[in-house]
N, C-alpha and C positions, 0 to 999 in steps of 0.2 A: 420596555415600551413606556410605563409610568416614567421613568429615571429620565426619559428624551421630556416630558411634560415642563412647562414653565411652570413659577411657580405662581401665574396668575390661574393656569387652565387648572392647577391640583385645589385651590380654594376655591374657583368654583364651582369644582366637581364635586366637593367636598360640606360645602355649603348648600350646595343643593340636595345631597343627599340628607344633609340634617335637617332640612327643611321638609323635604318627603318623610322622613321617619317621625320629627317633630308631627307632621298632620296627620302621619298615621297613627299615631300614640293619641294625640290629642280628640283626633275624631274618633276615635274607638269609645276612647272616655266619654265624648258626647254623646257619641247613640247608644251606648247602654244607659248612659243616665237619662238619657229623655228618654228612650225604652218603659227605665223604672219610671221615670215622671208619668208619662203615659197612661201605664199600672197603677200606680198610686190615683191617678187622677180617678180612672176608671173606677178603682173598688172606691175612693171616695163617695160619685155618683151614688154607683149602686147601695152603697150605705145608705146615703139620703133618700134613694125612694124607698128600699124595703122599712127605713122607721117610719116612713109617712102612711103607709100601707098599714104598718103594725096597728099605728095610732086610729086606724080608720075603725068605729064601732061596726060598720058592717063585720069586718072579718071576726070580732068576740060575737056577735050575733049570729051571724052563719056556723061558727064553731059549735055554736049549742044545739044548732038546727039538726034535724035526721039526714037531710041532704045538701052538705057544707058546699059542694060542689056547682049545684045547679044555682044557688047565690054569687059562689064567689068565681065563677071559670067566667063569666061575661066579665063582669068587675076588671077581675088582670087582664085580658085581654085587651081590655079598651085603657088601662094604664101602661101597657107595654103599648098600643099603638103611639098613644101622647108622650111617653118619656124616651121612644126609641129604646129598649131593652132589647133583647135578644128572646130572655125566658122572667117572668111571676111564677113561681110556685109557693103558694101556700100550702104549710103541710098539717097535717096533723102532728104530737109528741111522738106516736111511734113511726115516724117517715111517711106517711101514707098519706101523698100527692092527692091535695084539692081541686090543684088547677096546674096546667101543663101547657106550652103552646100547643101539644101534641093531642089530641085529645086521648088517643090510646092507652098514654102512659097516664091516665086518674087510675086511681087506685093504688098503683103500683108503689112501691116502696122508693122515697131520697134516695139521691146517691151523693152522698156527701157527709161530711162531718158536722154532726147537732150536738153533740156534748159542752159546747159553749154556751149555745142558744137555750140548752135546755136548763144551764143554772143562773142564766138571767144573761149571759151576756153575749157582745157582737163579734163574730169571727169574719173576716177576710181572706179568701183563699183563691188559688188557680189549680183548678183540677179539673180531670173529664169528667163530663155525666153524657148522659142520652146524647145532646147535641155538640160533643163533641170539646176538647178543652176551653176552659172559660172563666172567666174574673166574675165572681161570686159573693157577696156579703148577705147572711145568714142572722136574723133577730129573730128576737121572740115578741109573741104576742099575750101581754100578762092582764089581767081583769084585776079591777081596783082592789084585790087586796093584795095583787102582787104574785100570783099563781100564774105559773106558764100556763096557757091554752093552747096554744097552735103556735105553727113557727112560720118567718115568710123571708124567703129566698130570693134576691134581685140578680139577675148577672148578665155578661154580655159574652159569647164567646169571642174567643181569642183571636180569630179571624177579624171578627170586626175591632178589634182593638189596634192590631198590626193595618187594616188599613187608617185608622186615624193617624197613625204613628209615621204613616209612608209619608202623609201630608207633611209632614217636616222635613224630609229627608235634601226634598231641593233647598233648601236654606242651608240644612248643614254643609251641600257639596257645594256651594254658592261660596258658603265660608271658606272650605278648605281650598277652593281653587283660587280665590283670590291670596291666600297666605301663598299659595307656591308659586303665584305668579309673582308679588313684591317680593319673596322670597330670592327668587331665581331674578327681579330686574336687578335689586340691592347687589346677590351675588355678581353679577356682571358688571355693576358700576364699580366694584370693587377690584375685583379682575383687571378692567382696561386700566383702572390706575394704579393695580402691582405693574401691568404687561409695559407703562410708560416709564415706572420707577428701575426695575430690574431690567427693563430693555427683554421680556422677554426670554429671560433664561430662567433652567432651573437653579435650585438652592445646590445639587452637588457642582453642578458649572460656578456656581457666586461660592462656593466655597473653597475650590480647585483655583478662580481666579484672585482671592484674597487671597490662598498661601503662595502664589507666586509671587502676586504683589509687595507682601510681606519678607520674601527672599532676596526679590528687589533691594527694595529698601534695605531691611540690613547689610545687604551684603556690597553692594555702590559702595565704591570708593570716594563718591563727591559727595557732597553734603545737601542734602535737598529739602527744603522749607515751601509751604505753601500755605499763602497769607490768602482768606476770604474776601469780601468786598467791605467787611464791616472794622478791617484792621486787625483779628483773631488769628493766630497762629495756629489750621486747623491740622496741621501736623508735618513732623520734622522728622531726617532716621538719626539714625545714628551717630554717622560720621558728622552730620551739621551738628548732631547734641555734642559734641568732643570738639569743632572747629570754634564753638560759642560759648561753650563751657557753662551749657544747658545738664541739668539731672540728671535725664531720661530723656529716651525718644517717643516723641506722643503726649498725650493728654489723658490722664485717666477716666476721663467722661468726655468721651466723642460727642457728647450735644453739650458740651461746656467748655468749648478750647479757652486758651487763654487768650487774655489780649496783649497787645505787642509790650503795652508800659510794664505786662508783669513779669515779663524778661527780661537777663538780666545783657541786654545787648548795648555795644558799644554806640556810642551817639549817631556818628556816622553811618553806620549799618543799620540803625534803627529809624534813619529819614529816610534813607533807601528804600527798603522796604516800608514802610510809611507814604512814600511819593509817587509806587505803582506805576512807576517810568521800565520804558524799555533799555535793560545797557546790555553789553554785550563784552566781556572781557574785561570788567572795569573792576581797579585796583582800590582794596579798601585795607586800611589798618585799623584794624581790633586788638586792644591787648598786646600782647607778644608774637600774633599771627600778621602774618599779608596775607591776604585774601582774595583769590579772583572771583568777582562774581559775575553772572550772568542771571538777567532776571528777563520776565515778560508776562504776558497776560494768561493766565489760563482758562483754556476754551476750550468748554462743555464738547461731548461727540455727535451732540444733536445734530437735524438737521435744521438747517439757517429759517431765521422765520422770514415773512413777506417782504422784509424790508432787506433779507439777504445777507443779517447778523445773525453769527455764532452764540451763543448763551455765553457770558465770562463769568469763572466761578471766583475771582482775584486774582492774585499772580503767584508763577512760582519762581522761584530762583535757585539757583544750584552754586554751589561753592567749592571751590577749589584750593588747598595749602599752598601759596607760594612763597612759604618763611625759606625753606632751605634752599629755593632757587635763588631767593632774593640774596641770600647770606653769600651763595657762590655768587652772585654777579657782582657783590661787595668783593671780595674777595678778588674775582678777576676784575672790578677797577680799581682794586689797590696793586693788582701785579702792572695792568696798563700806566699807572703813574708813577710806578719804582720803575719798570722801561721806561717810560718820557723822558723822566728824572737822571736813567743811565743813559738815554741818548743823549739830552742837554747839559751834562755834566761830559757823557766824553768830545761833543763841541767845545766845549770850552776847553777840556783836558788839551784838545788838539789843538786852540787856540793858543796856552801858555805854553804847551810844548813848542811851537813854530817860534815864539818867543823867546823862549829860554835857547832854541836853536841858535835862533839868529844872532843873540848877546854871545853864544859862544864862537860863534862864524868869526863875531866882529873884535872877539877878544876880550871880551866883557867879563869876564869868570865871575867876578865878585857882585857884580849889579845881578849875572843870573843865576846865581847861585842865590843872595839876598831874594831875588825874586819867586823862586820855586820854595825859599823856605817861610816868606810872610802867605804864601797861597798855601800851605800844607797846616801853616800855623791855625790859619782862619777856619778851614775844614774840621780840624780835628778837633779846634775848641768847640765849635756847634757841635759834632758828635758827642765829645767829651760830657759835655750840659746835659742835653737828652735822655745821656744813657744814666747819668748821677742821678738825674732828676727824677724819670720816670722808671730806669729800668729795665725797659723794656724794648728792645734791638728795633722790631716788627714800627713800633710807635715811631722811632727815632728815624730811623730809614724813611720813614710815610713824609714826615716832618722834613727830612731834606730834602726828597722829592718832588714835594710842595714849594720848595724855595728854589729850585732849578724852573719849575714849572711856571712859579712868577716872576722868574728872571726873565724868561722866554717870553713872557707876554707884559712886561714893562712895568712889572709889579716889582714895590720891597718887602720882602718876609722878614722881620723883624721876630725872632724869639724870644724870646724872655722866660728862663727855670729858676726858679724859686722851691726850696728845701729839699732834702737827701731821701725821704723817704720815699715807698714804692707805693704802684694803686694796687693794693692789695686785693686778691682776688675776684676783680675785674678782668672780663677776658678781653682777649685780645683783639675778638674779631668786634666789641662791643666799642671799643678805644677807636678801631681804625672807622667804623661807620656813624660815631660822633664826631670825630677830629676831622674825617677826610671831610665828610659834608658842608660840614663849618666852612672848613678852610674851602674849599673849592668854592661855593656862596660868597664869602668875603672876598677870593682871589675875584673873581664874577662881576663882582661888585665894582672893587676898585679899578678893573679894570678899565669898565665903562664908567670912570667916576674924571673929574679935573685933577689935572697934577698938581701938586706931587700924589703917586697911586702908591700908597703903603696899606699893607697890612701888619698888624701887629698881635703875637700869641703871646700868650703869658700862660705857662702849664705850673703850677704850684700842688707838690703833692706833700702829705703828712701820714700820721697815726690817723685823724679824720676820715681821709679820703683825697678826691684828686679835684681841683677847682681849674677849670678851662675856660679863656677867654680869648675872645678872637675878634679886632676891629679893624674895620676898614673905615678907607676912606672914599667910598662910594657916595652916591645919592641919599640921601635922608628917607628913613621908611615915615608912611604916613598912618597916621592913626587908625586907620581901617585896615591898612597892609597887615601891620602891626600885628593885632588880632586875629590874621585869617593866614599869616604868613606860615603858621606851622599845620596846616591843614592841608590834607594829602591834598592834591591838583589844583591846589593855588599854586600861583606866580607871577611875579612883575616884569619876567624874562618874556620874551617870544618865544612861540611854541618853537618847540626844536624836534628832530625828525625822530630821536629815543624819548618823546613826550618830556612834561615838566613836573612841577611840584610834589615831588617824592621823594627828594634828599631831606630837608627839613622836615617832613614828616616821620621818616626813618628817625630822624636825630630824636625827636619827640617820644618816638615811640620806644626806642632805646631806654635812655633817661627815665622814662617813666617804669619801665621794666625792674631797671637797677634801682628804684627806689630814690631817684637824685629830683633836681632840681633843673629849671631852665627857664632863664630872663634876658629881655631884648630889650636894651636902652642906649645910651648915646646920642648927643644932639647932633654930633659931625659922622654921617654913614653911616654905619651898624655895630654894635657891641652884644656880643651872644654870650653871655656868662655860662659853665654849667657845674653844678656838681653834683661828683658820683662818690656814694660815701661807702666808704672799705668795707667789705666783708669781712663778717667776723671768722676767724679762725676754729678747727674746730678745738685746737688746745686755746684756745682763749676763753671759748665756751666754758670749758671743762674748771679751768680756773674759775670762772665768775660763778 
């Protein structure tokens, strides 16, 4: 039954119980001490009249008298009417009552303890006598040289002292009822703001719903970040710590997340998240990764207040790896350009065959014979270049492909290889998604540029590494362009129906990867330099 309790209802039941036990503990302690105080008061009194009584020479004068009694039994009487006592007994040293409110009991012997009084000094005590238990103080009555004479006894019983005592008792329960009333309002104002914080549940519910939460999160294959209002990364799992190449997932102090500049996030991903915009599938290059995100607001489960808003606690976003998709869709547009490149090459193959047909039709052997051999000449020296040049079949293939492709759309692919050496372990899929991009942007370019539409490669590889440059003769980029041209979803193109500004970025994001280099200059259309410097061997290593 407790276990179904929220954990507002178990502290205020809790609180209220301490609050009960705290007033019972505390008022216990009060009414026995003012009990004693009561007491104390009490035999104080009776102190002070039995010495004023002592100090009275009637009573040393009655003592010497034959009949101590019929002097001093008016006397106390009319001092117990004036002081409110209960009893006066004056006694004689051997117990033997002068005065009694009783008249019966003259004569009769104390009851009570005189062993104090009888070596000069004052006793206070609660015990029975005749009239029943009673608060007592006991003097003596000494003659100027200091000789006990007679002793005299003030007290009050104990009844009457318990009703002085009752007279407090409404103040006390006056006190306790108000402690357990702020007691129990504090408990309840506490209460309804656990019951609005926890919604209501108990601690094993908020703890059964943290380890799920916590499974969650580890275990989600997306990456999920959730930024506050204040810009604070108030926590991230896993896979976002591995897609960011974050430490750890989380903040070692939950009331001290970080804020966004102490991460170590790439520019772009850090206005993103920074600008609290809603995107929805939207492509980001961090690092070595492509990145899908999806971000939006995140909204509290309350419910909406007067104006019919949600509470937003910042945003969250979720991330996705799209490096290896990205890498095959390179891949399948390098197969779609080696097809083009083998469509547009066997047009043409069938154009010089109908050629070299027709020269043989008409009896030409030697013109087409010359003519199939200056076309195979041509082919094979480009191949021949390429493959000396770079090395590498995959590159060289990409590279004619490219030059079929700009035949096809009224473009000149001008080559140009310079030195024997290879781009040493440089891969290949790294080669085909800086060269194809290039070149496809320049082919782009010149396309839509004034004739004459050239483009011109120039691939220079060494012991260094590989230096690639690509210009066309397209439009002039402008100063702004310039700057923003290698930023994922810019472009100077019209959007196009597989979206824009992602080849250049790729090339960016490459480059920067391999450790190389890349500069955009040229006054006439665009010139993209880049270089990618050789990996070192691990027998290189070994030697150095």
């Amino acid at each position: 039954m407790i276990q179904r309790w929220s954990i507002a209802r178990r502290l205020f039941v809790a609180n209220l119980l301490i609050v009960v036990v705290f007033i019972a503990i505390v008022g216990t302690a009060t009414y026995v001490d003012a009990r004693d105080r009561t007491y104390d008061e009490a035999g104080l009194r009776m102190a002070g009249i039995a010495n004023s009584i002592a100090a009275s020479p009637l009573v040393l004068e009655a003592a010497a008298s034959p009949d101590p009694s019929a002097l001093l039994q008016p006397y106390a009487m009319d001092v117990m009417a004036a002081a409110d006592v209960d009893f006066i007994t004056i006694m004689a040293t051997d117990r033997t009552r002068w005065t009694h409110p009783r008249p019966e009991e003259l004569g009769r012997p104390y009851i009570g303890s005189i062993d104090a009084a009888l070596q000069g000094g004052e006793l206070t005590e609660v015990t029975a006598g005749t009239l029943g238990p009673s608060v007592r103080t006991i003097v003596p009555v000494k003659d100027d040289a200091g000789k006990v004479r007679a002793l005299v006894a003030a007290g009050v019983t104990v009844g009457t002292v318990d009703v002085a005592f009752a007279a407090r008792l409404p103040a006390l329960l006056a006190i306790g009822l108000a402690l357990l009333l702020g007691g129990s309002w504090a408990s309840w104002l506490l209460g309804r703001y656990l019951r609005r914080v926890t919604r209501g549940w108990g601690p094993e519910q908020l703890a059964q719903l943290f380890a799920y939460y916590e499974s969650v999160l580890h275990s989600v294959r997306e990456g999920l970040v959730l930024i506050d209002t204040k810009g604070r990364v108030v926590m991230y799992n896993d896979q976002a710590a591995e897609l960011l190449g974050l430490d750890e997932a989380g903040s070692k102090d939950p009331t001290r997340p970080p804020a966004m500049a102490d991460l170590p996030l790439d520019e772009g991903l850090r206005d993103l998240f920074e600008s609290g915009r809603t995107t929805k599938d939207e492509i980001v290059l961090t690092g070595s990764r492509v990145l899908v995100v999806n971000q939006g607001p995140a909204i509290g489960p309350e419910t909406p207040d007067r104006h019919g808003r949600n509470p937003v606690y910042g945003t969250v976003a979720t991330l996705r790896d799209r490096t290896e998709i990205e890498s095959l869709g390179n891949e399948l547009e390098t197969m779609r350009t080696l097809s083009d490149a083998l469509r547009a090459q066997t047009h043409e193959h069938a154009n010089r065959l109908h050629t070299m047909v027709s020269l043989l039709e008409l009896g030409r052997t030697r013109e087409a014979l010359d003519f199939a051999t200056r076309d195979l000449e041509l082919s094979q020296q480009l191949t021949d270049e390429m493959v000396r040049s770079v090395g590498e079949p995959v590159l060289s293939a990409l590279v004619m492909g490219k030059v079929a492709e700009a035949h096809e759309r009224g473009v000149q692919l001008d080559v140009a290889t310079l030195g024997s050496g290879t781009a040493a372990g440089i891969a290949v899929q790294d080669l085909v998604t800086i060269l194809g991009n290039l070149l496809d942007n320049a082919i782009d370019a010149a396309a839509e540029g004034a004739p004459p539409r050239r483009v011109e490669l120039t691939v220079e590889s060494d012991e260094e590494g590989l230096d690639i440059a690509v210009h066309d003769t397209g439009a002039p980029l402008e100063a702004a362009a310039a700057g923003n041209i290698f930023r994922h979803g810019y472009s100077t193109k019209p959007a196009g129906p597989g979206g824009r500004g992602i080849g250049l970025a790729l090339v960016r994001q490459a480059v920067q990867r391999l450790g190389g280099t890349l500069a955009i200059n040229g006054r006439r259309g665009a010139k993209f330099e880049v270089f990618l410097p050789a990996a070192v061997s691990p027998g290189k290593e070994r030697d150095a």
